[in-house]
PLY file of the C-alpha trace (Angstrom):
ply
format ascii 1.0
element vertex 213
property float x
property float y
property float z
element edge 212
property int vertex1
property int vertex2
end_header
92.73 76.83 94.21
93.29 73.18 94.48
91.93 72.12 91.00
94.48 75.44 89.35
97.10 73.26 91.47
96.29 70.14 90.09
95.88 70.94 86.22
98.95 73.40 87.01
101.25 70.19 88.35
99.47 67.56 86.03
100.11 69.86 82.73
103.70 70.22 83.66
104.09 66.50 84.29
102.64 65.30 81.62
104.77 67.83 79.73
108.17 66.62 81.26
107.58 62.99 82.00
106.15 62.29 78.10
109.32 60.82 76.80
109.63 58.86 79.92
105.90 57.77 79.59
106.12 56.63 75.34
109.14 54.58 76.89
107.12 52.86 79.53
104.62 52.27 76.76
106.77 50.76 74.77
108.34 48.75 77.33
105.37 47.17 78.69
103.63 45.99 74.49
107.71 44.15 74.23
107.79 42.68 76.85
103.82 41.73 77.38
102.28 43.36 74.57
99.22 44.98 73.83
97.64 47.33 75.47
100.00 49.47 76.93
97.36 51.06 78.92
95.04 49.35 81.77
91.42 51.10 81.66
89.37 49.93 84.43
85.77 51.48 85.54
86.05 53.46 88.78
83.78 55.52 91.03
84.74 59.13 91.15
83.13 62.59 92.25
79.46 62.48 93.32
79.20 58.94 92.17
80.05 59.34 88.91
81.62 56.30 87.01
85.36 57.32 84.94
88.08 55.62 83.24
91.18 55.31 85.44
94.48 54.67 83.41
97.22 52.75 84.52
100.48 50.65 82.46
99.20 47.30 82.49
101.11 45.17 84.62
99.40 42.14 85.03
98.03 39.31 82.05
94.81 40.35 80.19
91.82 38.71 82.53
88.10 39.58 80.94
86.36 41.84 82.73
88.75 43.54 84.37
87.99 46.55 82.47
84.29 46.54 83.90
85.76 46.73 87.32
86.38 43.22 88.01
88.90 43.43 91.36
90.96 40.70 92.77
92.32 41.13 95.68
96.24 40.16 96.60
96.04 38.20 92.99
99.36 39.01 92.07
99.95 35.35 89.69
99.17 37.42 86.49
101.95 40.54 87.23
103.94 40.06 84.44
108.22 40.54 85.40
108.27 44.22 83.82
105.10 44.96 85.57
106.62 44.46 88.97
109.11 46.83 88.72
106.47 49.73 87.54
104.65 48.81 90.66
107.25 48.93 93.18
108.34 52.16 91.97
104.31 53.48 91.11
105.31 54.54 88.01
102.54 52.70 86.51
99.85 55.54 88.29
101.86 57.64 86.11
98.86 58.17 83.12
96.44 59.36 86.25
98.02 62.45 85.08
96.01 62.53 82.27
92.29 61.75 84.69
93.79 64.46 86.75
93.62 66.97 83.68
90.47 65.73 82.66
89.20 66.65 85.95
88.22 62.98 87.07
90.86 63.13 89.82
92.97 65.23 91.73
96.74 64.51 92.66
95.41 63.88 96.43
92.61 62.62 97.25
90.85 59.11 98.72
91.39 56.35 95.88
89.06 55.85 93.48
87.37 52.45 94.14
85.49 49.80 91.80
82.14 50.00 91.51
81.35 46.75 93.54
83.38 47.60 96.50
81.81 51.31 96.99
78.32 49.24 97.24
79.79 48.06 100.68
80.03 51.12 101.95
77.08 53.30 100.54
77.00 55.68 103.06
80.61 56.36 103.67
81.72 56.56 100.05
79.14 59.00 99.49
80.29 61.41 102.27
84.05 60.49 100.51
83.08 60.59 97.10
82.21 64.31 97.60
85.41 65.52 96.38
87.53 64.38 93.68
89.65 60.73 94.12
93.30 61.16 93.99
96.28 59.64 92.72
97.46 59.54 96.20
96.55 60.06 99.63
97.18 58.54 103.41
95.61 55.23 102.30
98.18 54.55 99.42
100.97 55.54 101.88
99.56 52.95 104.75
99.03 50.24 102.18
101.20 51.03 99.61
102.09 47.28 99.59
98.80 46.32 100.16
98.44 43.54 97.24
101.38 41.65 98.90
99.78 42.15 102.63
96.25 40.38 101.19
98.24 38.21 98.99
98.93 36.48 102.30
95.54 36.05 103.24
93.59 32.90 103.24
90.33 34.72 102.29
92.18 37.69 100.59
87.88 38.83 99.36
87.14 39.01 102.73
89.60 40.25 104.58
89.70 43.43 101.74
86.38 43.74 102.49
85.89 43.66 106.18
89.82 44.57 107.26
91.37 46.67 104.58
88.50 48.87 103.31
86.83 49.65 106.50
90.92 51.26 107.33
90.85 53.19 104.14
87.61 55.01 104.71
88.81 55.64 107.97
91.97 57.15 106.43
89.67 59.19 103.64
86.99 60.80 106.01
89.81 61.63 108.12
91.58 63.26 104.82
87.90 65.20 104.86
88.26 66.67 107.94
91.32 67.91 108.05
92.46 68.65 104.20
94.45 71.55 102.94
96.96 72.63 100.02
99.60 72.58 102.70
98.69 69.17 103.81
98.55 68.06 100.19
102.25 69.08 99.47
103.21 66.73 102.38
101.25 64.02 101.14
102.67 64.13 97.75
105.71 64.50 99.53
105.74 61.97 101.81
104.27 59.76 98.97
107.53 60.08 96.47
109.90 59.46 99.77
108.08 56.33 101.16
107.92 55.12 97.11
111.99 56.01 97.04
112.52 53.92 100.58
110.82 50.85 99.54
112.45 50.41 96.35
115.77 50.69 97.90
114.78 48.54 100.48
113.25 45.56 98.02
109.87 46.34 98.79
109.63 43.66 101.26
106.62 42.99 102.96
105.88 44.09 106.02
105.77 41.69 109.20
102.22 41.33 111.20
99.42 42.46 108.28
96.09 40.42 108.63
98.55 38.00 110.39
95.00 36.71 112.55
93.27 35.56 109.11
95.86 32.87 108.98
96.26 32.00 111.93
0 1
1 2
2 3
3 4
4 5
5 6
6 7
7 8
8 9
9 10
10 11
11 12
12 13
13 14
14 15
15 16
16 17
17 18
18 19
19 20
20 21
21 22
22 23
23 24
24 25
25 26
26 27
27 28
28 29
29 30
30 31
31 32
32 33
33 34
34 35
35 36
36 37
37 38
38 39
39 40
40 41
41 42
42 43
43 44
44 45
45 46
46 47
47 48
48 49
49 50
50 51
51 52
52 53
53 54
54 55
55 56
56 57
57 58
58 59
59 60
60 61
61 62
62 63
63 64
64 65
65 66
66 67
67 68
68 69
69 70
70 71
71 72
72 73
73 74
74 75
75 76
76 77
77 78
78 79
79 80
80 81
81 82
82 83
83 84
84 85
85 86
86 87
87 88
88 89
89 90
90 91
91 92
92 93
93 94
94 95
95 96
96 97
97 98
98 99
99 100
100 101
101 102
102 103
103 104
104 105
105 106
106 107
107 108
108 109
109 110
110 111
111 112
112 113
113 114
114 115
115 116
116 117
117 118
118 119
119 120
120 121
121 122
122 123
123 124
124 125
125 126
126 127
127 128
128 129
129 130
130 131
131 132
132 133
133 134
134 135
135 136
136 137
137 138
138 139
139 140
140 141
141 142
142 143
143 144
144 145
145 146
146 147
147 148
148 149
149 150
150 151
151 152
152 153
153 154
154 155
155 156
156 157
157 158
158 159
159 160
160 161
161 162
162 163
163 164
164 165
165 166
166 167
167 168
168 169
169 170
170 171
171 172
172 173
173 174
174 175
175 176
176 177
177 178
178 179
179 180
180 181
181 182
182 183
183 184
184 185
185 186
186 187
187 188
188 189
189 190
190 191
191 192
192 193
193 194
194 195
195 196
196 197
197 198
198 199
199 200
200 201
201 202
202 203
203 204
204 205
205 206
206 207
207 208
208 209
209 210
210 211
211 212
């Protein structure tokens, strides 16, 4: 029932949203140009490596495709980049991994290879179902590159602050998932998106405030 959901929504979307998605395109090879699309290497269902798509956002770096991660780096997010992330319209092409059947619409985020190595043991009971464009996690740390950004040891603190939260937040997801659940997370998702924007996307007070201090 929940992958007929998924290809159900993501055909539609993709569908709808494909004028607003050649415009994006277009937008981001003006004003930054070429490629439109960010491909990085991701973990996904039983361990399995994918392809996630995203609009690019930030300067080329090499090796990002392979799944190099920097975390809170936000020097290289080009002007029209910012705006697609404070409004996560550049998750938008997810749509097409969801179709594919690499991810669902809600799920725990797909990680980087490198990161998952952390963890073994908990991203393998995670990685049991499908990643998702969205779950809690995104929702809790939906301004999460700004939060780190702040960081003295941004690496670290991902690592031993940040991720340790999210799998809490996924194997949580786990044990109490459902379509009805998923509805409010997509929900919820689009409405906490909508309140940032309007309120600047600000970030907020306290985060990781003890790594500086």
């Amino acid at each position: 029932m929940k992958r007929a959901l998924d290809l159900s929504i993501a055909l539609i979307g993709m569908a709808i949203l494909s004028p607003l998605l050649g415009v994006l395109s277009l937008a981001v090879l003006l004003t930054s140009g070429k490629p439109a699309i960010f491909r990085q290497v991701r973990v996904g269902r039983d361990g399995r490596l994918f392809i996630i798509r995203k609009f690019r956002t930030m300067a080329t770096l090499p090796g990002a495709e392979g799944g190099s991660f920097e975390p809170g780096n936000l020097n290289r997010v080009t002007a029209f980049g910012r705006l697609l992330r404070s409004s996560k319209v550049d998750e938008l092409p997810q749509l097409w991994n969801v179709i594919k059947g690499d991810m669902s619409l809600v799920g725990p985020r797909p990680e980087v290879p490198h990161w998952v190595t952390v963890y073994p043991e908990r991203w393998k009971r995670v990685l049991s179902v499908r990643p998702g464009m969205t779950d809690p996690s995104s929702i809790e740390y939906r301004d999460e590159e700004r939060i780190i950004g702040g960081s003295l040891e941004p690496e670290a603190d991902y690592g031993k602050i940040i991720l340790p939260r999210k799998l809490d937040i996924y194997e949580e997801y786990l044990k109490n998932q459902s379509l009805i659940r998923d509805i409010r997370i997509l929900a919820d998702t689009f409405l906490r998106v909508s309140s940032d924007m309007v309120a600047g996307n600000s970030l907020r007070p306290g985060a990781l405030r003890r790594t500086n201090g």
